[in-house]
N, C-alpha and C positions, 0 to 999 in steps of 0.2 A: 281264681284259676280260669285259665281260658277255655274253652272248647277247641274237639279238636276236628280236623275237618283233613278230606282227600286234596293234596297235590299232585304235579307233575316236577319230573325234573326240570323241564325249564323255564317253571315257576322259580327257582332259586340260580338258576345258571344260566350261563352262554354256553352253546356246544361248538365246539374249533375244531373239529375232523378234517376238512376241508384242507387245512394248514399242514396236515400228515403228508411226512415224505416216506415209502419205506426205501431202504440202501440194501443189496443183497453184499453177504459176505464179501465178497470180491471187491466189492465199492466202498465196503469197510474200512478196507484193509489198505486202502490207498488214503484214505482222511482220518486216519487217526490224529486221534488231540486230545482237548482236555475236558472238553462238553458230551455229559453223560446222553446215550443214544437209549431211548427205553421200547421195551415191548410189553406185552398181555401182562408180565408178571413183576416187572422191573425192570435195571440197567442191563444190557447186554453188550455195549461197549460203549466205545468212548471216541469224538470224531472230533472235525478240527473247525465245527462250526455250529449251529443251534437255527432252531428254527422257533423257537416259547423264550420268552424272558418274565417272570413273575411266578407265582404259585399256583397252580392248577391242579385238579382230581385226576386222575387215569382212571379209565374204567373199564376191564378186560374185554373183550370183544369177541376174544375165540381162545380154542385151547381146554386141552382138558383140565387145568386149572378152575373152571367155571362150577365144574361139578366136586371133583377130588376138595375143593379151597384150602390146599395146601398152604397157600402164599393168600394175602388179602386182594380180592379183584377188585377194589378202589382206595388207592394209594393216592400220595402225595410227593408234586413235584415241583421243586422249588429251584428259584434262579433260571440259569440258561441252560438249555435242553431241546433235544433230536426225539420224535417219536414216529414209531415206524404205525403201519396203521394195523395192528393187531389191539389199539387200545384208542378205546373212547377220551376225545380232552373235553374237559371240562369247567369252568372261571364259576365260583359263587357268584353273583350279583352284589354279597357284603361277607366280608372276613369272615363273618363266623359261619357261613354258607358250607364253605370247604368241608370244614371238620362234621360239621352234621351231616354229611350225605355219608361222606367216609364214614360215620358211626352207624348209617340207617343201612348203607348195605354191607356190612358187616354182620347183621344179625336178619337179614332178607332172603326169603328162599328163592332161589332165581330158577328153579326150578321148571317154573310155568310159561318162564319167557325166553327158555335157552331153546334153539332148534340142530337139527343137525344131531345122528344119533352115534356117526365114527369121529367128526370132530365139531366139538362142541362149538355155538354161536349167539351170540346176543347182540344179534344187528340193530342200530340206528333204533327204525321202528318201532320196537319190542321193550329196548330201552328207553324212548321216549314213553312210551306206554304205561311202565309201572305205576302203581299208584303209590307216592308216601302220605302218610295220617301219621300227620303232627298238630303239635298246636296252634289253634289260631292266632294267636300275640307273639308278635314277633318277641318278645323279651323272654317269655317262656321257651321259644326255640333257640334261643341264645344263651340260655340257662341251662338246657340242656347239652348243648356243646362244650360252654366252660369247665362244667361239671366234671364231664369225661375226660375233655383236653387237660384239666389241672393234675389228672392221675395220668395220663400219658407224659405229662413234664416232669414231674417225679419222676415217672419210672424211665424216661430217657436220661432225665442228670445221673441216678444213680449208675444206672449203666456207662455213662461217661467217665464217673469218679471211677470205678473200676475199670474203665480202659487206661486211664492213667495210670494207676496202679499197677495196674500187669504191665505196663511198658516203664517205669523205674524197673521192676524187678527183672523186667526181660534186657533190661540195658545193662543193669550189676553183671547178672550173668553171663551174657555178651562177654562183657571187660574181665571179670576172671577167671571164667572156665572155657570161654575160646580164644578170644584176643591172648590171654595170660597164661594158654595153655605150655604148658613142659613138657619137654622131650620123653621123660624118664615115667610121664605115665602110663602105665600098662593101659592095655586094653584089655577092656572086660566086656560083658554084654549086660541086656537088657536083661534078663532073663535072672543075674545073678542080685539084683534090686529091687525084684519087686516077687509081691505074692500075688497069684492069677485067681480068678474066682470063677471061672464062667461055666464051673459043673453046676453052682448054683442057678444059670441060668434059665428061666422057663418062658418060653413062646407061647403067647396068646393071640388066638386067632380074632377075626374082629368081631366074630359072634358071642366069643367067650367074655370080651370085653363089655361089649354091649348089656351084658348080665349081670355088671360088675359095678353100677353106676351106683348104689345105695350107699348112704350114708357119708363118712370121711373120704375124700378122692387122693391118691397119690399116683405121681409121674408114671409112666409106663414111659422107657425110652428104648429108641431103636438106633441102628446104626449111627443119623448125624442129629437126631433130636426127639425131644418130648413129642411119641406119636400120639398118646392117649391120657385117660387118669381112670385109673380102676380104684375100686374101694380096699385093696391090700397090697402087701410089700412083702419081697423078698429081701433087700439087706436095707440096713441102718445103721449110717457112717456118713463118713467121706473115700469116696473112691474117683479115680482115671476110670475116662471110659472109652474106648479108642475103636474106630470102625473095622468091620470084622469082614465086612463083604459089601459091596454096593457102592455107596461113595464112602469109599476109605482114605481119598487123599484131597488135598487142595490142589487150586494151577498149580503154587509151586513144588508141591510134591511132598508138602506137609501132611501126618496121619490129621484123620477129623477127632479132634477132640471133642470130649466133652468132660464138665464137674459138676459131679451127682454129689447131693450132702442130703442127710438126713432118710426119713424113706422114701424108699423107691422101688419100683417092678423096671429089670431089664429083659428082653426078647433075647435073643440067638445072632444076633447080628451085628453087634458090638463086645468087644471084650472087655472086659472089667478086674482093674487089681489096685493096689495099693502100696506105697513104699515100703520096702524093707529098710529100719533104721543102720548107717544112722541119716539116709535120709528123709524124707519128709514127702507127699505127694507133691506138693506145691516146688520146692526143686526138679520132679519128677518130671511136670506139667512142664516144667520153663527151658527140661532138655528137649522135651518130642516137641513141643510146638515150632521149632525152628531146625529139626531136622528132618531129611531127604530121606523118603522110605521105599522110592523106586524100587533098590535090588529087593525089597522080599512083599513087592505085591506080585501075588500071580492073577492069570486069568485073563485074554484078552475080553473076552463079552463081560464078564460079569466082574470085576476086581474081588480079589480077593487079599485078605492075610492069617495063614494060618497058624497057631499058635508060636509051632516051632520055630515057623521065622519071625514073628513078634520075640520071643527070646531070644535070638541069635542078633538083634538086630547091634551093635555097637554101644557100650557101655565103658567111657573110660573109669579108672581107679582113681578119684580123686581123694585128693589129701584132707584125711577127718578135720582136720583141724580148720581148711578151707568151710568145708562142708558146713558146719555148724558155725563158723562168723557167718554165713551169708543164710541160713536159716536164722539167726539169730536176730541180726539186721531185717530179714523179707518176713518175720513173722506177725509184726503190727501190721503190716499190708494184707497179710493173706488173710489175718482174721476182718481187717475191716469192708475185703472183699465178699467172705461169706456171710457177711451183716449184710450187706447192702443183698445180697442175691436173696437172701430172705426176705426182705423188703422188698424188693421187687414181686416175689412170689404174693407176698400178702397184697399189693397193690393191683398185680394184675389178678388176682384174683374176684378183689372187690370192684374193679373198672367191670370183669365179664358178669360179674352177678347183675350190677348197676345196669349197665347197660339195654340189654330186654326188656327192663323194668320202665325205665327212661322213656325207652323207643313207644313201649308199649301204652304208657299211662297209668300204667301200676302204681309208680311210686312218680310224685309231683314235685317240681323242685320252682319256688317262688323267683320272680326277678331279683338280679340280682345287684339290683340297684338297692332293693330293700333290706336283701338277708343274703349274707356270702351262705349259707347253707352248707353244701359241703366241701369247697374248694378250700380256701385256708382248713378248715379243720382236716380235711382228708390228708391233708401234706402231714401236719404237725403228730394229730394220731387218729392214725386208721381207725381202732378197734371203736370208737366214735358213732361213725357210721351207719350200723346197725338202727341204733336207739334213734337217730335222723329218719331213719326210711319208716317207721311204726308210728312216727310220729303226723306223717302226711300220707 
């Protein structure tokens, strides 16, 4: 094993700031096209030409993103692309360059190098500044990027198999419950298909959370996603989770879904229920995700939906007989979707444990010319892993 010793970043990179155009909205809005435009935190539009061709780092510059790390402040950008200057560019020196910074500040407190106290900054300077402590051999640092990178590929494909999936199932239903729709169906509402839960629902403050870290962790979700993980749960199931205040819709005007399976802690800020039979949530899922819920959000500053009009919203009467061929046909999909989200869960779980360990020197991973260590085995079976890390 190597030693490990202080770097700089552009010990591993070229910095390309220089190359930064930014375009204000107005300028936008005249070159739209087909080349993602990025900022601090990602794409913010799309324009009708590029200024980066190949794969480079972003690395956040400003923005309260910096401190919140809502979103990861060093992404990845690939192909042709616009970046405005709210975000550091950056080229590895060698392929597997990229992915090791992206993992080193990922788990880096930037704390010490951010200035500006109403909006936050990690000038040039500051960023050149950091220190990373890696290991001296380059194949151990490239061992430790494969490592990670091979559980980020699993957990992208899986993710991908299930965007396929839900797009068969969202094309079925397309064809015969809109495309194939009947005159002679009544209208009914939301309200009359599904069961509501969100008396159960309990708000944790971020202190309470914070107290909550021992032992087994499960989801705390909010409005449009996993805010946290406390050590308890309030339901265990499958449940719709749909925004209740805050961002409750998409551009098109779609509610913000979410599917929570197994246990979980939900806040106040999403509502939570389940299909009444005979259908099924996953039916449920395939009507709101593609419909318009304008007429019952209120609120101009703050969006809102309130239950009443969460039930009122437009529910036709479809025909049983419809109903359960197209549960019967979408139900090998939906269960091999909650496979795969399992699996994801246990992947990314074990990337976040790994990871610190990695960065840190905790746990040692040999080149990888000698021993795949944990890449093949991580893909085939996780639970693996563990007995790997005790072992170095």
């Amino acid at each position: 094993m190597s030693e490990w010793k202080e770097y700089k970043l552009e010990d591993f990179t070229t910095i390309h700031n220089e190359t930064r155009i930014p375009l204000s909205k107005m300028e936008r809005s005249k070159r739209q096209g087909k080349y993602p435009y990025y900022g601090a935190s990602g794409i913010i539009d799309y324009l009708d030409d590029y200024l980066f061709d190949g794969e480079y780092v972003l690395i956040s510059e400003d923005g309260e993103n910096l401190k919140s790390r809502q979103t990861p402040i060093a992404f990845k950008a690939n192909g042709q692309f616009w970046v405005n200057n709210h975000a550091h560019i950056v080229k590895g020196k060698k392929d597997f360059h990229n992915n090791l910074i992206i993992y080193y500040f990922k788990n880096l407190d930037l704390n010490p190098f951010i200035t500006g106290a109403v909006q936050p900054k990690l000038n040039k300077a500051n960023l050149l500044s950091i220190p990373l402590f890696l290991p001296e051999k380059e194949e151990e640092q490239k061992a430790i990027a494969e490592v990670l990178s091979s559980l980020d590929d699993k957990i992208d494909l899986l993710h991908r198999q299930n965007k396929t999936l839900e797009q068969m199932a969202e094309t079925l239903f397309r064809q015969w419950f809109v495309e194939g729709a009947k005159e002679d169906w009544e209208e009914g509402t939301l309200g009359d298909v599904i069961d509501i839960f969100d008396n159960k629902r309990i708000p944790l403050s971020k202190m309470q959370r914070n107290k909550m870290k021992e032992g087994k962790l499960y989801p705390y979700y909010g409005a449009a996603s996993v805010m946290d993980f406390v050590n308890d749960y309030i339901f265990d199931g499958e449940y719709i989770l749909l925004g209740e205040d805050g961002t409750v819709r998409t551009d098109e005007g779609y509610p913000v879904l979410q599917y929570a399976t197994g246990k979980f802690w939900v806040n106040n800020h999403t509502h939570i229920f389940q299909a009444k039979a005979p259908y099924n949530n996953f039916f449920i899922w395939n009507y709101l995700s593609k419909k318009n819920i304008d007429r019952i959000v209120t609120g101009a500053v703050q969006p809102k939906i309130n239950q009443t009009n969460l039930k009122s919203l437009e529910f036709p009467t479809y025909p049983n007989k419809l109903v359960n061929e197209f549960i019967e046909i979408t139900n090998s999909q939906f269960e091999k979707i909650n496979k795969n989200k399992s699996q994801i869960h246990t992947l990314e779980k074990m990337r976040d444990t790994l990871l610190p360990k990695l960065m840190s020197g905790e746990v040692r991973v040999q080149s990888l010319r000698n021993e795949t260590f944990v890449k093949q085995e991580t893909i085939n079976n996780p639970s693996s892993v563990g007995a790997k890390q005790k072992k170095n």
